[in-house]
N, C-alpha and C positions, 0 to 999 in steps of 0.2 A: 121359507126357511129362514130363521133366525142367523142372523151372522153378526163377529166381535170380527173388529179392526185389531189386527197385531201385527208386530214385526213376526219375520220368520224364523229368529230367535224367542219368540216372546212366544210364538205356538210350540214352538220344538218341546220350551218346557214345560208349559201347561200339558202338551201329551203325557210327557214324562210320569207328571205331579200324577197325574189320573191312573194311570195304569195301577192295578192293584193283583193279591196275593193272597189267597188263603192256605196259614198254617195252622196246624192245630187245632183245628174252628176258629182261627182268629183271622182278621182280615188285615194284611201289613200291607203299607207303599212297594209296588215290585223294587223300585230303583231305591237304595238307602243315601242317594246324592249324586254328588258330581265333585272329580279333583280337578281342579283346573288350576293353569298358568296361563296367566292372561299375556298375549304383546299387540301385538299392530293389527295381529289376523284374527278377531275374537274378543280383544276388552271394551271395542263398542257396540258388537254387537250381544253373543251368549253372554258378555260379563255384565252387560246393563238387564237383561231379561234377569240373568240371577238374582242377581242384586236385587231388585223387585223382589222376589220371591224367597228373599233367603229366612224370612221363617218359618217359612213350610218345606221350602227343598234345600238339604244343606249344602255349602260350596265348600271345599279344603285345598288349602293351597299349600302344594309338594313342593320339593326341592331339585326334582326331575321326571321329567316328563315318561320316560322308562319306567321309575319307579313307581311312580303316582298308579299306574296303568299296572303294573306288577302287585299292588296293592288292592287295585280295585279286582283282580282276577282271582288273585287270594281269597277276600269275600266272597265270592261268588264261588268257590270251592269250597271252603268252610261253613258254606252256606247252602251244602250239596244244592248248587243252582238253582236254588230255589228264588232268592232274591240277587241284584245285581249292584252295580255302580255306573257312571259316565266318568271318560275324561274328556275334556278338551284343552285344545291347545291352541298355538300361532300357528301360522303357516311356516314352513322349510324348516329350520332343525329343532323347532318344539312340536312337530309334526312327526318329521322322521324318526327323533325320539324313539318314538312309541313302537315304531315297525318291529324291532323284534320282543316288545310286547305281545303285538296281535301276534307273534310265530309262536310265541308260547300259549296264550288261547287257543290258538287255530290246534295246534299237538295235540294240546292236555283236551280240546271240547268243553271250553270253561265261557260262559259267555261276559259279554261288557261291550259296551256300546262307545265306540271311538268318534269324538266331533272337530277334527284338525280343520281347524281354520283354511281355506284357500285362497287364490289372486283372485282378482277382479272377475266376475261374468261378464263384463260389458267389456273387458281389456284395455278401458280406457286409458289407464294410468301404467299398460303395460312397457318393460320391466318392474313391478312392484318390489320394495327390499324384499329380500329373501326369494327372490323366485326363480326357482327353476325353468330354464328358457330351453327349449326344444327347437332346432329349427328346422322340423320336419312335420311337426304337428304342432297347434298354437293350443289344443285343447290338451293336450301332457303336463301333469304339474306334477311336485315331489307325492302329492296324495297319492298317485297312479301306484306307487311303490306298496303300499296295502292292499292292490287287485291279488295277487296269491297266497295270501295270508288273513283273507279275511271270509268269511262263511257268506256274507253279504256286502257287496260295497256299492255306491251309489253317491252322485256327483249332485247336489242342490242346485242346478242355474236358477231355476226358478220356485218361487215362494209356493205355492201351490203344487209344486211337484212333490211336498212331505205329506199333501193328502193320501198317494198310492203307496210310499216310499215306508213310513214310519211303520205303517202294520207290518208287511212285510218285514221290516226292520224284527221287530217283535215276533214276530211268526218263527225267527229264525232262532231269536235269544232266549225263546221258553221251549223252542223243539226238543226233544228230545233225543231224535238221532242225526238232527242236523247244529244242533247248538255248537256255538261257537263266537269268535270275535263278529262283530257290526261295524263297518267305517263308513259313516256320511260326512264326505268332505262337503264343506262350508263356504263357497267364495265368502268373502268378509262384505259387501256388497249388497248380494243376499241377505246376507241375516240381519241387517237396518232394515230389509225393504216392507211394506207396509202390505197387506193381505186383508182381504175381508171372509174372516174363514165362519162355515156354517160350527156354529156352536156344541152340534152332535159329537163333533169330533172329539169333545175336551168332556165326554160325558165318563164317567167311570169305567174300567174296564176291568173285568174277575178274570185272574188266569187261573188256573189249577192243571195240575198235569195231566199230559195224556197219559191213560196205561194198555198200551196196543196190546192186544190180545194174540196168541199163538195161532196159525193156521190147524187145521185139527190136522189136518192130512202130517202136516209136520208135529204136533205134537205125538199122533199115533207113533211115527216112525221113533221119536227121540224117548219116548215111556217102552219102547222095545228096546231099545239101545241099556238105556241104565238097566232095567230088568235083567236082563242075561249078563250084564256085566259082572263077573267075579273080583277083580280090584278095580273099582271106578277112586277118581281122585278128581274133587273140585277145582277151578283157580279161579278164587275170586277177585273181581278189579274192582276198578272204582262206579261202574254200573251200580254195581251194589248198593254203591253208598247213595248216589244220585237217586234212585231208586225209590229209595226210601224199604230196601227191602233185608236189614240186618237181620232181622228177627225171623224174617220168613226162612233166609239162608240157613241160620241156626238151627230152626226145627225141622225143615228139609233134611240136613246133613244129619242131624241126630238121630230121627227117626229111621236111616237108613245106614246109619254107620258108617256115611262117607267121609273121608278125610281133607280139611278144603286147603290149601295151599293160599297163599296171598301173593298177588301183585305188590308193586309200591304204592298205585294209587289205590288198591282195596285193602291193604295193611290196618287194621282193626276196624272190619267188621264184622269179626267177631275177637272178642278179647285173648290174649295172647294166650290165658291157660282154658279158654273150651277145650272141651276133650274131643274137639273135632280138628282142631287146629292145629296144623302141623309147622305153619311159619309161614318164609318167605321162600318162593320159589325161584330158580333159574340161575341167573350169572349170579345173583347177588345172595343166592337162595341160601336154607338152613340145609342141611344134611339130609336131615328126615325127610323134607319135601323131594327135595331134587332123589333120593334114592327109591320113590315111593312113586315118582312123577318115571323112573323108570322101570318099575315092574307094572305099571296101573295098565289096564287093557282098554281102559276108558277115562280120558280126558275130558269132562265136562266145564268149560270155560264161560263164565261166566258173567258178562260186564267187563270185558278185558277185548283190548284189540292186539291184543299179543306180540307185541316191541320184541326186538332181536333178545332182552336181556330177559323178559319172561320165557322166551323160548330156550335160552340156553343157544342162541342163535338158529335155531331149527332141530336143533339135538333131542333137546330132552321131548319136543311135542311130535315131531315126525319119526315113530320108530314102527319098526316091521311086528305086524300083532294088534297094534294098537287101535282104537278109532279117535277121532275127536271131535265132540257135540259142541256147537259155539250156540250160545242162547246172551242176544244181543240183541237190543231194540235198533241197531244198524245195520240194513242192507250189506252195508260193502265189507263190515266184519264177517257176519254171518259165512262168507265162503270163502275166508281166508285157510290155506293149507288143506284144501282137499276134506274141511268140516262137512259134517250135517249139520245142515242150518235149523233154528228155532225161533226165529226173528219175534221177539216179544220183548217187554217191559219187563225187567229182572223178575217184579215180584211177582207182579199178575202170572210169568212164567211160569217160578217155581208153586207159583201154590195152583195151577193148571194142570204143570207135570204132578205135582205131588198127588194132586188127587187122580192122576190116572196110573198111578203107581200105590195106590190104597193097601193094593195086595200083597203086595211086594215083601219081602222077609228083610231086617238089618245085616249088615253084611259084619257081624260081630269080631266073627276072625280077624279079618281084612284090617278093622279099624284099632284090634289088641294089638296087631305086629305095627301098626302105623302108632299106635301113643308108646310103644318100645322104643322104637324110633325117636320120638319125640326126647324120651328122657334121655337118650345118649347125648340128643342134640344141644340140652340141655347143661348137662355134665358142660360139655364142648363148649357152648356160649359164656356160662359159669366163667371157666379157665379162659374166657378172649376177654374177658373184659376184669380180671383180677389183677391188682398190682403187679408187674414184673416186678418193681425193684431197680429199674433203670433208670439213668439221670432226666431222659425225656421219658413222659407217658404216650403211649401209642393212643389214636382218637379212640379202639376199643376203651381202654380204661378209662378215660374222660366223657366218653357218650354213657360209662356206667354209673359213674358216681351222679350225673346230669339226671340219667332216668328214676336212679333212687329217691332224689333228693325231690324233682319235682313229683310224684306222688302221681296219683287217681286223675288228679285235677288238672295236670301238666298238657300241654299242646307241643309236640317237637316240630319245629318248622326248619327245613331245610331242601338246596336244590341242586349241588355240583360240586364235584371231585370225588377223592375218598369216602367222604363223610354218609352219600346216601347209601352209600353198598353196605358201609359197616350198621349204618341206623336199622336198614331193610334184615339184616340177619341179625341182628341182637338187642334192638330196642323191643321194648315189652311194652305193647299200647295197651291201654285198659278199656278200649273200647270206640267204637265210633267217634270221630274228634279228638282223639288224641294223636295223631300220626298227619302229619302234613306234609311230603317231601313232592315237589316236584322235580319229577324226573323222567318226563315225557321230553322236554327241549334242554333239559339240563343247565339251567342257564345260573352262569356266575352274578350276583348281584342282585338274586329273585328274594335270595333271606330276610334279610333285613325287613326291606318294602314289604314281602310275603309274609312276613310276622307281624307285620304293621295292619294288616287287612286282614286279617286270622284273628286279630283282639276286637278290631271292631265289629269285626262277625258276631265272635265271643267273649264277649268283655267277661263273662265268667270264669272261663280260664286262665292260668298262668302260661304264658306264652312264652316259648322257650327256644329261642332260634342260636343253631349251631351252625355257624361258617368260621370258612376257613383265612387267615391272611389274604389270600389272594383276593377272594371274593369280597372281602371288606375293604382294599382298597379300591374295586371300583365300583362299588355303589355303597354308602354309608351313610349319604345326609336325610336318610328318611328316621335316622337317631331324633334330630332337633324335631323332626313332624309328626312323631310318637311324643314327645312332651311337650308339644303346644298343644298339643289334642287329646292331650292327659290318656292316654295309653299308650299304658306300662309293660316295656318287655323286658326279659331275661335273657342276655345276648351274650352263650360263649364263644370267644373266639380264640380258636386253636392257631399259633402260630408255630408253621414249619418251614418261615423263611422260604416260599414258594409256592409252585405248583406240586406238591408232592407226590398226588396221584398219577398226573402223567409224565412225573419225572419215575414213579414204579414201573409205567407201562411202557416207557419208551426201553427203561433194561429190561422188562421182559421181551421185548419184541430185538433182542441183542444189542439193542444201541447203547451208547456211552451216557453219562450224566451229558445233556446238552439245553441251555435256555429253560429250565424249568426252575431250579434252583436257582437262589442268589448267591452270589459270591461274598467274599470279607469286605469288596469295595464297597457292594450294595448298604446304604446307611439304617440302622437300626431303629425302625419304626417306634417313636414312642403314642403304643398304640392306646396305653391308659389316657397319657396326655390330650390324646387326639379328641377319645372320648367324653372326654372333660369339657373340652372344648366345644362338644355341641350340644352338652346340656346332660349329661348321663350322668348317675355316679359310677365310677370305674375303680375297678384295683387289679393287680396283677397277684395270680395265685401262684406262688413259689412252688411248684411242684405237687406229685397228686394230692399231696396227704391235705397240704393246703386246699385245695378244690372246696371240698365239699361245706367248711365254714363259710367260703369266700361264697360260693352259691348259697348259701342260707342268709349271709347278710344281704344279697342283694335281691331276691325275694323276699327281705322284710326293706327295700329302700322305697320311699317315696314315688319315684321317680323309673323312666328306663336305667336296666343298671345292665355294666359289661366288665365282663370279668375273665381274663387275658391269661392265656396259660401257654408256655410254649411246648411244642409235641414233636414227635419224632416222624421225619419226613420218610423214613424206607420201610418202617412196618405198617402189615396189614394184618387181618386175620385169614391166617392161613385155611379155617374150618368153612365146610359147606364150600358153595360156589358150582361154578359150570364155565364150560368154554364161552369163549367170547370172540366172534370172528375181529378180527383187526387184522389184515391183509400184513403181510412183512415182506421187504426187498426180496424180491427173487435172485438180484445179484448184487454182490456185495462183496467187499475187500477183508469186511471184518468176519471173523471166524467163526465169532458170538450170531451174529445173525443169519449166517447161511445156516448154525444150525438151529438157529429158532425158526428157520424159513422152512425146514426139512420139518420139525414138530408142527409145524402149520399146514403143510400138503397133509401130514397123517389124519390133524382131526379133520380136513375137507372131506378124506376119502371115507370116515368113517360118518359122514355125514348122507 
C-alpha cells in the first residue's frame, strides 16, 4: 500500500479538498473552504497545511469566531445542504465562540464541520494559555462544551485516529436525517505530528443524496389517510427545500387541490401567489392558514419537525376530528404528536404517495374556500404593511417597502425579535431562495454573518438582511468581512432603541416596560457613523417616504451598503397569528398580570 508523509493537519485537509458533490450533473468541491482565526491553538498547525493549499482550498478570515461559523451554516442553508464550509479556531474562547454556533446547527440540522484547536495530548506543557483546567478529569477541556450540540463529536489524540473519525465525520454532514453540526477537537500537538497515511484515503470521493424510500405498509396506510380526507391542508418545512422537492410539492398539491401552509424554514417553496398557497402557518401564521389549519380534518406535515410556533404551541395541530401524517426522512419526527408516520425523502415521498393516489379526485371546494381565504388575507397584509402616517414606521411598513424594492431577485435574511414573525406573515417570497430567516435557535447576531454566507452561497442575488438595533450591536463586524471579500449586502437596520419585541411580550404577559427599552441616559447610537467606519456606505432614511430612494441608492452602491431608519418599538401586526405558550406568574402583586395569568390558565384548558 502506497503511503504520503503528512502532518495530521496536512491530511485533515487533503480529505477535505477530495470530497466532492454532484449538482446539476456538475461535479462541485463538497466543502466551499474554511473560515479560520488563527492563535496559539491552530496557526502552526491547520494554518500551515492551509497556507499550502490555499489555491485550491480557500481560507477567510472573520472578525468572530461566532460569526465566521453563523456564516458558514448560512451557506450550507442556502445551499439546501447540499454543499458546506469548515471553521477553525484557537483553543478556549476562539473555541467557545463557536458553541452557540454549533446550537444553531444542531436546531436548524444545517451541517459544518467545527475544528477548535485544543491543549496538548501529551500534557506536557500543561496549563497551556487558555486552558481550561478540570481537577477532576485531566482529559475535560473547554471543547467538551460542543458534546451536546454537536451531531458528531470526537477528540484527535492521535494522527491516525482521522482514518475512522473523518468518514464518519462525513457520514453525518451529508445524512440526511441525521445532518447537523461536526466538532473534531484538535490538540495543537496533533496537528504538527507527522503520519505516514495510505494515499487511498486522499482518493476522490462522490456524495449524492440519499432519497430513502417509503415502507409500502406505511405508504398504503398514508394514500388511505389523504384519500378520505375531505379538508386535508399541507405544512411545508424546510425538508422541502433540502430535498430538492419544490416542484414535486407543487404538482402534488395542485393535482389534488390541497392547500399547503408554510413554516419559516419552508417559506417559499412555493412562490407566495401559487394558488395552492395559503402563507405562513401558526404563532406567526397568515389568517387564512391558521383558520384553514382549523377546519382541515387532515394535517399532512411535511419536512417540518413542528416547533411550538408552527404548532400554534399544540393548538392549531392537536385538535379533536383531526389526524396528522408527518412524512419526514427522520425517525424521531415521524412520531411526533400521536402522527402517522411516512418516514421517506420529501420528494421520493410525494411522488410515491402521489402515484398511489393516481385515483384520487381534487378536492376543488376545499381549495375555492382556502384561495377566499387567501384574498381576505391578502386585503389584511395589504393594510399591515401600508403607510400609517406616524412619526415612526412600524417594521410592517418597512419590511414593505424592503420587499417591493428588492424585486424577484432579492434574498431576505434574518433571525430574532419582532422582525421574523412580521417577515413569516407578510414578506412575499418569489420563490425557493428567496426567504432565509432563521428561527429554529432564534439567535441575535445570525443576520449580518447569515447574509454574509447566503451571498457567497448566491453571489447571484441581492442580499437583503433586516436586523434590528439590538442585534446589530452585538454582532456587526462581519460588515468589514462582506467587503474584503467583495460581497455585497443590503443591510436594513430598524432602530427601536431596544429590545422591542420582548419589551411587547413582557406587557402582554402584564408586566411593566422593564430592561428591554433604553432610557434618555442610554447614548444615541450613531449607527450611520459606525457603519462607515467599517467600510459600508451608510445613510439614515428620514422616515418611510424616505426608505425606498435610500434603498435604491444603496442597491446601486459599490460596496455593502446600510441604511438606518428608526421604528416604533410597541407596534405589531395585529392580523393572523396564534397562541403562544409563554407561562405567566401565577402570583403576583400586579393586577395586570394576575389577569394575563387567568387568560393563560383559559387557553391551557382549551388546549
Amino acid at each position: 500500500m502506497k503511503r504520503v508523509r503528512l502532518t495530521t493537519a496536512q491530511a485533515l485537509v487533503r480529505y477535505l479538498i477530495a470530497q466532492r458533490v454532484r449538482i446539476d450533473e456538475a461535479e462541485q468541491p463538497l466543502f466551499a473552504g474554511m473560515f479560520a482565526i488563527f492563535g496559539h491553538g491552530n496557526v502552526a498547525g491547520l494554518g500551515e497545511a492551509l497556507q499550502q493549499v490555499r489555491g485550491a482550498f480557500p481560507t477567510w478570515r472573520a472578525h468572530n469566531e461566532q460569526a465566521m461559523a453563523h456564516a458558514a451554516i448560512a451557506y450550507a442553508k442556502a445551499s439546501h445542504r447540499r454543499r458546506m464550509m469548515a471553521c477553525t479556531t484557537s483553543i478556549g474562547p476562539g473555541a467557545t465562540n463557536m458553541v452557540t454556533a454549533a446550537a444553531l446547527a444542531h436546531v436548524n440540522r444545517l451541517p459544518v464541520l467545527l475544528l477548535p484547536g485544543d491543549t496538548f495530548a501529551n500534557r506536557g506543557p500543561d496549563p497551556v494559555l487558555q486552558q481550561v483546567e478540570s481537577f477532576t478529569d485531566p482529559t475535560i477541556t473547554a471543547n467538551d462544551c460542543f458534546r451536546p450540540v454537536s451531531r458528531y463529536w470526537d477528540r484527535i489524540s492521535r494522527p491516525g485516529q482521522l482514518l475512522a473519525s473523518l468518514p464518519q465525520a462525513l457520514s453525518v454532514l451529508t445524512d440526511p436525517a441525521d445532518c447537523g453540526p461536526v466538532t473534531l477537537a484538535l490538540p495543537q500537538d496533533v496537528q504538527a505530528e507527522a503520519y505516514d497515511w495510505p494515499e487511498r484515503f486522499f482518493e476522490p470521493h462522490l456524495h449524492e443524496p440519499l432519497r430513502a424510500g417509503p415502507d409500502p405498509r406505511q405508504l398504503r396506510i398514508a394514500a388511505e389517510l389523504v384519500a378520505a380526507a375531505k379538508k386535508p391542508l399541507i405544512v411545508a418545512g424546510g425538508g422541502v427545500l433540502y430535498a430538492g422537492a419544490c416542484e414535486m410539492l407543487a404538482a402534488f398539491a395542485t393535482a389534488r387541490g390541497i392547500p399547503v401552509g408554510e413554516t419559516q424554514a419552508g417559506k417559499g417553496a412555493l412562490p407566495w401567489d401559487h394558488a395552492c398557497n395559503v402563507g405562513a402557518i401558526g404563532v406567526t401564521g397568515t389568517g387564512a392558514a391558521n383558520a384553514l389549519a382549523a377546519e382541515a380534518d387532515l394535517i399532512i406535515a411535511i419536512g417540518t419537525r413542528l416547533a411550538d410556533f408552527t404548532t400554534g404551541s399544540g393548538q392549531l395541530i392537536l385538535r379533536e376530528g383531526s389526524r396528522l401524517l408527518m412524512l419526514n426522512v427522520c425517525r424521531h419526527d415521524t412520531v411526533k404528536r400521536g402522527a402517522v408516520p411516512l418516514q421517506a425523502d420529501a420528494r421520493r415521498g410525494l411522488e410515491e404517495l402521489s402515484a398511489a393516489l393516481a385515483a384520487s379526485r381534487p378536492k376543488t371546494a376545499w381549495l375555492a374556500a382556502a384561495q377566499a381565504r387567501v384574498q381576505e388575507w391578502n386585503a389584511a397584509r395589504d393594510a399591515a404593511v401600508a403607510a400609517r402616517g406616524t412619526a415612526l414606521p412600524s417594521d410592517a411598513e418597512v419590511l414593505g417597502v424592503a420587499n417591493r424594492v428588492s424585486g424577484a431577485r432579492g434574498t431576505v435574511v434574518c433571525a430574532a425579535g419582532g422582525l421574523p414573525g412580521e417577515l413569516h406573515k407578510l414578506w412575499r417570497a418569489s420563490g425557493p431562495g428567496a426567504y432565509h430567516v432563521e428561527y429554529g435557535y432564534s439567535c441575535m447576531g445570525y443576520e449580518i454573518a447569515g447574509g454574509l454566507g447566503v451571498k457567497m452561497a448566491r453571489p447571484d442575488r441581492d442580499v437583503v438582511v433586516l436586523v434590528g438595533d439590538g442585534s446589530y450591536l452585538m454582532m456587526n463586524s462581519e460588515i468589514a468581512t462582506s467587503i474584503a471579500l467583495g460581497h455585497k449586502l443590503i443591510i436594513v437596520l430598524l432602530d427601536n432603541r431596544g429590545f422591542g419585541c420582548i419589551s411587547r411580550l413582557q406587557r402582554a404577559c402584564g408586566g411593566d416596560a422593564f430592561n428591554n427599552l433604553l432610557d434618555d441616559a442610554a447614548p444615541q447610537v450613531d449607527f450611520v457613523g459606525h457603519a462607515r467606519a467599517l467600510g459600508a456606505h451608510a445613510e439614515k432614511a428620514d422616515g418611510l417616504a424616505a426608505l425606498e430612494p435610500a434603498l435604491a441608492r444603496a442597491f446601486e452602491a459599490d460596496r455593502t451598503a446600510v441604511v438606518v431608519i428608526e421604528t416604533d418599538p410597541a407596534h405589531s401586526t395585529a392580523a393572523g397569528g396564534a397562541w403562544w405558550n409563554v407561562p405567566v406568574a401565577e402570583v403576583s402583586t400586579s393586577t395586570r398580570v394576575r389577569d394575563a395569568h387567568a387568560d393563560y390558565r383559559r387557553h391551557l384548558d382549551e388546549q
